[in-house]
Every structure is written in structure tokens, then in C-alpha cells.
ROTI-460978 format. One record per residue (C-alpha): z, y, x; residue number from 1; residue in one letter. Coordinates in nm, 3 decimals. Each point is the difference from the previous one (the first is absolute). Example, Ala and Ser with C-alpha at 12.3 -4.5 7.8 and 13.67 -1.06 7.14 Angstrom:
BEGIN
PT       Z       Y       X num residuo
PT   0.780  -0.450   1.230   1       A
PT  -0.066   0.344   0.137   2       S
This chain:
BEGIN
PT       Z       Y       X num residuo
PT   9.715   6.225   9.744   1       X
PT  -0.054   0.162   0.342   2       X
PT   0.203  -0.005   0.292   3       X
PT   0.139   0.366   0.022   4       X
PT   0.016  -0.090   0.377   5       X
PT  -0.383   0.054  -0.011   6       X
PT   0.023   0.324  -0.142   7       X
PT   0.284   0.119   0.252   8       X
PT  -0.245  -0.108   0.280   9       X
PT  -0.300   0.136  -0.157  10       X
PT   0.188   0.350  -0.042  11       X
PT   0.131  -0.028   0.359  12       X
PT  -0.299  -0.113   0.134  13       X
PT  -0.191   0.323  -0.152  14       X
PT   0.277   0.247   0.113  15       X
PT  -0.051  -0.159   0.382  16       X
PT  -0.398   0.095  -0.116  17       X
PT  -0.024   0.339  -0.201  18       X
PT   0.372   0.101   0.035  19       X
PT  -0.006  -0.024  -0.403  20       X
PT   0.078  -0.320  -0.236  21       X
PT  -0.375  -0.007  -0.082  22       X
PT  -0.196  -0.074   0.288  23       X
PT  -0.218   0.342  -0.018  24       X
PT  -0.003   0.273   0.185  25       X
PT   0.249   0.303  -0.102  26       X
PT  -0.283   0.239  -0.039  27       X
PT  -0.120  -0.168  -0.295  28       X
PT   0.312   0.015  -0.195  29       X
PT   0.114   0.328   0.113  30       X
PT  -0.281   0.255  -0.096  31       X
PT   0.222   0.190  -0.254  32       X
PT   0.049   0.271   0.245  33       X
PT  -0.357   0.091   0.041  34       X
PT  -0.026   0.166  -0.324  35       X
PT   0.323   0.191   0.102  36       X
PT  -0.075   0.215   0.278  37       X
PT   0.282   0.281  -0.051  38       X
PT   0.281  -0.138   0.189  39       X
PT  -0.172  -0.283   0.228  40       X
PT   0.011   0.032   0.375  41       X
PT   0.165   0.328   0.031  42       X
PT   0.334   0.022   0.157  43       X
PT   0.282  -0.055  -0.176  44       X
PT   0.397  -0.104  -0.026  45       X
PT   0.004  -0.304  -0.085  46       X
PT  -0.287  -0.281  -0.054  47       X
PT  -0.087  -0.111  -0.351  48       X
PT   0.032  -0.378   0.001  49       X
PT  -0.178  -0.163  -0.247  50       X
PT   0.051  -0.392   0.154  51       X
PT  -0.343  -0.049  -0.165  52       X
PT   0.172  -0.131  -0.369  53       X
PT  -0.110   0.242  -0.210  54       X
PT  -0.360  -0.079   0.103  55       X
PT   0.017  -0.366   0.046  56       X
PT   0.110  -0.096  -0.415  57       X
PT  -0.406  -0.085  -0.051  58       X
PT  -0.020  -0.242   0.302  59       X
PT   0.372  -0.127  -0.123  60       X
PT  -0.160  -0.026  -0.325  61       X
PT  -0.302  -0.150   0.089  62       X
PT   0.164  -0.279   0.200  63       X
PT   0.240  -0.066  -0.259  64       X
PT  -0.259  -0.101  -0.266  65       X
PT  -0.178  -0.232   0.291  66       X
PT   0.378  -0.149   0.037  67       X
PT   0.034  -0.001  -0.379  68       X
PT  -0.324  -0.256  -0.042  69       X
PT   0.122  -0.196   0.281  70       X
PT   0.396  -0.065  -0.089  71       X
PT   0.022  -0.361  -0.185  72       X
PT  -0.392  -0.075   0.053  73       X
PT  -0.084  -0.326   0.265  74       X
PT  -0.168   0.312   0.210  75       X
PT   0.323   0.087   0.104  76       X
PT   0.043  -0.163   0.291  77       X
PT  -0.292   0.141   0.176  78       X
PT   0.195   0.323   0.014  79       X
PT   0.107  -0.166   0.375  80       X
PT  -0.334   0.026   0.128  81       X
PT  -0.021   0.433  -0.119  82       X
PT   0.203   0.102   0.366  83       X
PT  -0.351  -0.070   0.124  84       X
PT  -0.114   0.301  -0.148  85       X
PT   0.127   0.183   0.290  86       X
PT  -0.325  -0.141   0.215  87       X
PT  -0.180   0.198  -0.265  88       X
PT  -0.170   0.350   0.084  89       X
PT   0.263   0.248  -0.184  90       X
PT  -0.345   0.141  -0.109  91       X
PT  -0.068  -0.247  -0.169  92       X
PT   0.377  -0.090  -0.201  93       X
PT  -0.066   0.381  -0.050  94       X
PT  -0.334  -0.024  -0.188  95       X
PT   0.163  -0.300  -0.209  96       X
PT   0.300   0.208  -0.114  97       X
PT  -0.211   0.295  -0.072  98       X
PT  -0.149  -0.180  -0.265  99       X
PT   0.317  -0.136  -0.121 100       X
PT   0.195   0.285  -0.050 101       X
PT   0.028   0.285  -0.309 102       X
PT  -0.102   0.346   0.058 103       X
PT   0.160   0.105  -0.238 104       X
PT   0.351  -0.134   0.127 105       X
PT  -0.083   0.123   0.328 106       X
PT  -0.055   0.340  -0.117 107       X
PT   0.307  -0.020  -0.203 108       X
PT   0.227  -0.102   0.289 109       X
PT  -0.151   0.250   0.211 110       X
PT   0.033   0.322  -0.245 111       X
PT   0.406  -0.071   0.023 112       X
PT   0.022   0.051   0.341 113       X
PT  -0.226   0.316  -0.102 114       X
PT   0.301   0.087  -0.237 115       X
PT   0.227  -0.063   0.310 116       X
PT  -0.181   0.221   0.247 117       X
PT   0.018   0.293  -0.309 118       X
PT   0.323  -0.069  -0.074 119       X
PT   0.095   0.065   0.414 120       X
PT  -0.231   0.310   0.014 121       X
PT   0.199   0.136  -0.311 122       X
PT   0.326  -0.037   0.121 123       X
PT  -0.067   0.153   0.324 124       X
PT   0.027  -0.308   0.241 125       X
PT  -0.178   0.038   0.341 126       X
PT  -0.149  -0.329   0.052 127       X
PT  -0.356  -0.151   0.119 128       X
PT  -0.210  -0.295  -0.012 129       X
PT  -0.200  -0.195   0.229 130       X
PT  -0.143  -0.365  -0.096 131       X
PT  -0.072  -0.077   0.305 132       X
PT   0.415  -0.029   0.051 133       X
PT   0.072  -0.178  -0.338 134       X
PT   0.024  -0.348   0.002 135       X
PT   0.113  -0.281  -0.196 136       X
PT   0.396  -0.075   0.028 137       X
PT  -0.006  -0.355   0.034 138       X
PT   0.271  -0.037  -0.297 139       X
PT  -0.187  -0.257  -0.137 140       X
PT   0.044  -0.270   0.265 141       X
PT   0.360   0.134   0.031 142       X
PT   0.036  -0.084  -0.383 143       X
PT  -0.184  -0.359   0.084 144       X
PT   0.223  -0.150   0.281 145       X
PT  -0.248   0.056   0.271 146       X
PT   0.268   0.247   0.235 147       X
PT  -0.211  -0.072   0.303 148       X
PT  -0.326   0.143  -0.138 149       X
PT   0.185   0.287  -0.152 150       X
PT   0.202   0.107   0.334 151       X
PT  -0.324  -0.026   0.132 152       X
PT  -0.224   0.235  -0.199 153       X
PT   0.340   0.251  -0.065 154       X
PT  -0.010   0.030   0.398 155       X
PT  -0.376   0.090   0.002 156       X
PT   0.026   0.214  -0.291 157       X
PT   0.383   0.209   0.122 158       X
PT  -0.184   0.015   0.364 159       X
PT  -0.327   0.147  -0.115 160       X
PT   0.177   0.256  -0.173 161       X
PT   0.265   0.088   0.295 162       X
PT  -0.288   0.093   0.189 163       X
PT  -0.126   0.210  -0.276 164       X
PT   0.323   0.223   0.061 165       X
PT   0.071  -0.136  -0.378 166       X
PT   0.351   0.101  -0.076 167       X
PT   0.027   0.060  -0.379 168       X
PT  -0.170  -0.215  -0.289 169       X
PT  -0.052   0.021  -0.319 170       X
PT  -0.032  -0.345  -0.176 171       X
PT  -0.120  -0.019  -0.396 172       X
PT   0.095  -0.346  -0.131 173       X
PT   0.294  -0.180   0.057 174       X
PT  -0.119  -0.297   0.234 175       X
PT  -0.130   0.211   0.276 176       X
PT   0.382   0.240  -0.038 177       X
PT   0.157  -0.315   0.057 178       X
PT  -0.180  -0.125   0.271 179       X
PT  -0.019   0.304   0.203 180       X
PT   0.372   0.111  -0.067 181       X
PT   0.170  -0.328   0.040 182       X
PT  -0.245  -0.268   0.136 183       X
PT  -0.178   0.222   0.312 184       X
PT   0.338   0.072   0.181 185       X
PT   0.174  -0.319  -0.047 186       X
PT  -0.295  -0.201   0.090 187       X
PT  -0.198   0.281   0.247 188       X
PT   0.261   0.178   0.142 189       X
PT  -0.183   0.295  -0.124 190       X
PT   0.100   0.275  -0.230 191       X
PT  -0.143   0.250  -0.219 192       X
PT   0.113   0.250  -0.220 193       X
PT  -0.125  -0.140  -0.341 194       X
PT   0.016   0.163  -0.383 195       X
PT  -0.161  -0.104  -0.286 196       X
PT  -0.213   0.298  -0.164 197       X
PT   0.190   0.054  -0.297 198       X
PT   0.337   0.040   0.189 199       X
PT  -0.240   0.328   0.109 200       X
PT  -0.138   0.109  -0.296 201       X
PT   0.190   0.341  -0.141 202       X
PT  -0.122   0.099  -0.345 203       X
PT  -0.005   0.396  -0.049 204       X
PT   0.034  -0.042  -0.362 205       X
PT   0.122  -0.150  -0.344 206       X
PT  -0.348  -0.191  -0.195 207       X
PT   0.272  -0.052  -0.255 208       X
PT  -0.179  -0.343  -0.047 209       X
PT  -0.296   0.134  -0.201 210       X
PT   0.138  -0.216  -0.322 211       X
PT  -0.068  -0.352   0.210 212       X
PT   0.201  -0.292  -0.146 213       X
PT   0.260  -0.099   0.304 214       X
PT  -0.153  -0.248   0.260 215       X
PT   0.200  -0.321   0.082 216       X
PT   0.049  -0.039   0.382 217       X
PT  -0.095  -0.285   0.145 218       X
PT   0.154   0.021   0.379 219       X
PT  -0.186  -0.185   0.259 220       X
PT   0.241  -0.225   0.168 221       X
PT  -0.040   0.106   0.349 222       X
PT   0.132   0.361  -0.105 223       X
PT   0.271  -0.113  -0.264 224       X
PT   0.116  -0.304   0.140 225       X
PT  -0.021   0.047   0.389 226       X
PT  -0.016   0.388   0.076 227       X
PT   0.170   0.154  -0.307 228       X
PT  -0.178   0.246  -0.033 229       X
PT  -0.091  -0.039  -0.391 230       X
PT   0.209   0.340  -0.117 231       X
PT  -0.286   0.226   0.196 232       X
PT  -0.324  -0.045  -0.240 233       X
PT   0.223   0.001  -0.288 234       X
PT   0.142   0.339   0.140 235       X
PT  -0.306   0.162  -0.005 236       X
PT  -0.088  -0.181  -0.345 237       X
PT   0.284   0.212  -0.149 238       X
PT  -0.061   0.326   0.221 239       X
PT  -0.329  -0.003  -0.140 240       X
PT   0.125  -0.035  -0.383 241       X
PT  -0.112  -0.369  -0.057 242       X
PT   0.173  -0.214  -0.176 243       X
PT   0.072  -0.362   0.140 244       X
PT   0.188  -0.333  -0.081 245       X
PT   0.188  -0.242   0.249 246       X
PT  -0.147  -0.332  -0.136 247       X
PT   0.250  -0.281   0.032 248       X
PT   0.018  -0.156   0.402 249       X
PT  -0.073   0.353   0.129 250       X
PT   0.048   0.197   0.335 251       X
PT   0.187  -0.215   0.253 252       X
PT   0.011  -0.287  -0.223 253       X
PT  -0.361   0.005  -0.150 254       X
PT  -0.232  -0.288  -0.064 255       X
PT  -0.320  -0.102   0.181 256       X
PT  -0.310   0.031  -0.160 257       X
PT  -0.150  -0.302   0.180 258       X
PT  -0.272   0.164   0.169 259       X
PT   0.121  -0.133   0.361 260       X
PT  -0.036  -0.363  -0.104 261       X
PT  -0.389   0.008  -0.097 262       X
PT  -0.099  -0.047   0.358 263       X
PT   0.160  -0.322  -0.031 264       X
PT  -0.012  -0.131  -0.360 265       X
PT  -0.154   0.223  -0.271 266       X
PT   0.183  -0.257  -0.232 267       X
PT   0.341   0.113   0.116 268       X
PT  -0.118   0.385   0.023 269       X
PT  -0.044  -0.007  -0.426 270       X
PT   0.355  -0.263  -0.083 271       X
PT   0.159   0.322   0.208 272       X
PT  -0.188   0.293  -0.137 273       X
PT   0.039  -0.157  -0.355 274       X
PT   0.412   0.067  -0.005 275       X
PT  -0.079   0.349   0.164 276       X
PT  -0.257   0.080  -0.268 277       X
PT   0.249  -0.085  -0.268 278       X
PT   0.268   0.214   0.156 279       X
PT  -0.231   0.354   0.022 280       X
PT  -0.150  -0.104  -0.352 281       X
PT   0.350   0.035  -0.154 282       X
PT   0.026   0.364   0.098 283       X
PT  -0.317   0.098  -0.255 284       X
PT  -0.126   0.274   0.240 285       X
PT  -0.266   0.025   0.240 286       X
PT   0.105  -0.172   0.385 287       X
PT  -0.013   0.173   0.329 288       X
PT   0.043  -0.108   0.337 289       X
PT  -0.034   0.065   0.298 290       X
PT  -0.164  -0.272   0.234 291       X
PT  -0.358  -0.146   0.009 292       X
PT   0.043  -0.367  -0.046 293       X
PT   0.226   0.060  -0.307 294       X
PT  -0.227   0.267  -0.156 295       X
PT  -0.296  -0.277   0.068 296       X
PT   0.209  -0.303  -0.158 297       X
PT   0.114   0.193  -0.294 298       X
PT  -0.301   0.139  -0.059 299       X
PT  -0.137  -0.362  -0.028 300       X
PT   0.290  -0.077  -0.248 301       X
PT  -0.163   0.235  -0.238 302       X
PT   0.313   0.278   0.014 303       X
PT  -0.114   0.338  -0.029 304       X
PT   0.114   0.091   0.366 305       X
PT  -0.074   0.294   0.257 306       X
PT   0.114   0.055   0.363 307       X
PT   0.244   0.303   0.039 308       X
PT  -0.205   0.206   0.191 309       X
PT  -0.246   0.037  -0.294 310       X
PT   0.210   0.083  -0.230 311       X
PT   0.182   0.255   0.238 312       X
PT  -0.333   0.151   0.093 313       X
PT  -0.060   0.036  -0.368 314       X
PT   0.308   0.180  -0.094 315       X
PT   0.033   0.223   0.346 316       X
């Protein structure tokens, strides 16, 4: 067993580095936008804010499986000398994880914040992009204990957009909502006005649900437990004409999938997603959510699973 101290230094250590968890520079994981041209760089309301998640599930993935080999073997301990990765050319941690990661996930992670961007454009919302001002949220450390690295890198991140003239954001998974809306102004003294796209989305019309089974929710805890805001996506579920089912520990009392305890013990991640699994099973129906991680970890579980803004953009 590895000391999750390591980890929480090596993550730290690569946020000091990259200003992301992996140690490699944010133009690598964030190219999603160049095949998106339409609304990029052209002025706007409010900023999209993608706190690189969507994009980073196949370097979360990747490092996962590396973790996965390591947890219970005698290499384990050797995780203590990886914080000296950060003396390593990010070129070079780059090239490594560009041969460890799945195109295919990437470009499935990357066509739902395509979905998102439609799903905006559709409803009318006046909003802009520029990757140059999107940056990782820190939550991680946050989630890990390490306060001091995460005051640190919210600070850099809340000042660089303050002198952006960055007043509104718009956030797509939960971890990055709760760490701009809560986190930045308690810990920054900064503010921002921050929504999550699908409290923005405004569908013109009933699908009547096309004849799909209902989905079982699966809430990410960050929006059910912490920011209650669980009653939006299944608002526009129901506006739209498709039917759903509240799967028991739901909204503000819902269950964790696991996915946040992989960076520390992959072994814990499944005991946790294993009750969860069981719980959206016993609905019979096809599982939505709405968050990266837990679209990643259920996906892994085998559960026939899709993020919300697919299935939205599929029904518009």
C-alpha cells in the first residue's frame, strides 16, 4: 500500500508546475476547442468555464490504471520518490501521457462539452470562450487536505481572471461550480457571478421523449449534496418529455460514486462504487448524470450511462 501523502504531494507538486494535477502543460489537455471555432474568442456575457474536467477523464484514467498496478504490490513505496517528476521537462511527462491515454475517451469527453456549447447557442445564451483564461480549479487538493496549495492556485486562477474583466461564468461539472461559487470568495476574497449551463438551457419544445425508457439520475454530490441544485436537470428532463426515476439516496441526499477516492486508493474507489452500482441497477433503466468523474467511474462499472448534456443535445 502507498502512502496517499505521496500522491497529495505529487498532485500539489504538479499544480505548483503545470497549474493542473498532471504535471503537463494545459495546452495538451485542452485542445477540444480547436475543432470548435463558432463561439471561441469573440466577445461575450459571460465566460464558459470548463475547469479542464471534461478533458482531463483520459489522463485521470490513465493514471488510475498506473495506480491500480501499484496499490498492494512491494513497488508501492517508490511512489515517494514520483514528486521528482516535477524536475522533469513538462515536454517530456507530456510525450509519456500521450501515449498513455485513449483517443477515443478523449474525443468522447470532448464532444459533451460540444453538446454544451449547442445546447447554449440554442437557448439563446450570449457567452464566449477563451482557453487561454480557463484553468484548472484546484478542487482536487481542496478535496485532499492540502488548503495551502489550493488557496494558492484559487488566488492565481480568481486574479488572472479579474484582470480579464471576467464577471460571469459558466461552469459544466459540479467540482469546478463548487469551487468557484463557494471556495474562490471564502478563500480569495474574490467573487464571480457563477451558473452551471443547464440552469441556462431553455428548451423551445416538447421531444415527448421519443419512446426512451426513463433514465435513473445519478446526482453528483457536489450539486445534490452541497449546492442543491439537483431539481434543475431534472426540470428540463421533464420540459423536454423524458421520463426519469429518483434512484434511492438521490438529490441532496445522494450517494457517491467513488470516483474522488481513485487518486488515492483505486481499492476504495470500487468497495464505494460497488453499493452505488447496486442502487442505479435496481431502477432497470438506462443512468444519467451529470458530472465527469461519475460518468467515467460508472462507465467502468459496466452501467449503461451517459452525461446529461448528450442526451439533452439529442432530444433538443
Amino acid at each position: 500500500m502507498y502512502n496517499p501523502r505521496d500522491i497529495i504531494d505529487l498532485i500539489s507538486a504538479n499544480v505548483r508546475k503545470s497549474r493542473n494535477p498532471f504535471g503537463i502543460s494545459n495546452s495538451q489537455i485542452n485542445t477540444w476547442w480547436r475543432e470548435a471555432p463558432g463561439f471561441t474568442r469573440r466577445p461575450g456575457d459571460a465566460l464558459l468555464f470548463t475547469g479542464l474536467m471534461y478533458q482531463s477523464i483520459p489522463y485521470i484514467e490513465a493514471t488510475t490504471r498506473y495506480l491500480e498496478r501499484l496499490e498492494g504490490s512491494r513497488w508501492a513505496g517508490y511512489l515517494r520518490f514520483a514528486r521528482l517528476s516535477r524536475f522533469i521537462p513538462s515536454f517530456v511527462v507530456g510525450r509519456g501521457f500521450s501515449l498513455l491515454t485513449s483517443k477515443a475517451e478523449q474525443k468522447t469527453f470532448n464532444g459533451i462539452l460540444f453538446s454544451m456549447c449547442r445546447l447554449l447557442r440554442q437557448s439563446a445564451v450570449d457567452f464566449f470562450y477563451h482557453p487561454e483564461m480557463d484553468f484548472y480549479s484546484g478542487i482536487l487538493l481542496y478535496d485532499l487536505g492540502d488548503q495551502d496549495g489550493f488557496i494558492e492556485h484559487a488566488k492565481f486562477v480568481a486574479r488572472t481572471l479579474k484582470l480579464h474583466g471576467v464577471e460571469k461564468i459558466i461552469t459544466v461539472d459540479p467540482h469546478t461550480t463548487y469551487a468557484l461559487k463557494e471556495l474562490y470568495p471564502k478563500y480569495t476574497d474574490v467573487s464571480f457571478e457563477v451558473q452551471p449551463y443547464f440552469a441556462l438551457l431553455r428548451p423551445r419544445e416538447v421531444s415527448r421523449g421519443n419512446g426512451r425508457p426513463p433514465v435513473a439520475i445519478h446526482d453528483p454530490c457536489f450539486y445534490g449534496r452541497y449546492l442543491k441544485v439537483s431539481e434543475g436537470p431534472r426540470e428540463l428532463l421533464t420540459a423536454l418529455g423524458l421520463n426519469f426515476a429518483d434512484v434511492r439516496n438521490c438529490g441532496e441526499f445522494t450517494s457517491c460514486c467513488g470516483g474522488p477516492a481513485e487518486s488515492v486508493s483505486p481499492a476504495l474507489n470500487r468497495e464505494i462504487l460497488a453499493g452505488r452500482v447496486a442502487e442505479l441497477k435496481a431502477s432497470g433503466g438506462p443512468v444519467v448524470t451529470f458530472c465527469p468523474i461519475c460518468l467515467a467511474n460508472l462507465l467502468k462499472a459496466g452501467l449503461p450511462v451517459e452525461d446529461l448534456a448528450s442526451l439533452l443535445d439529442r432530444s433538443w
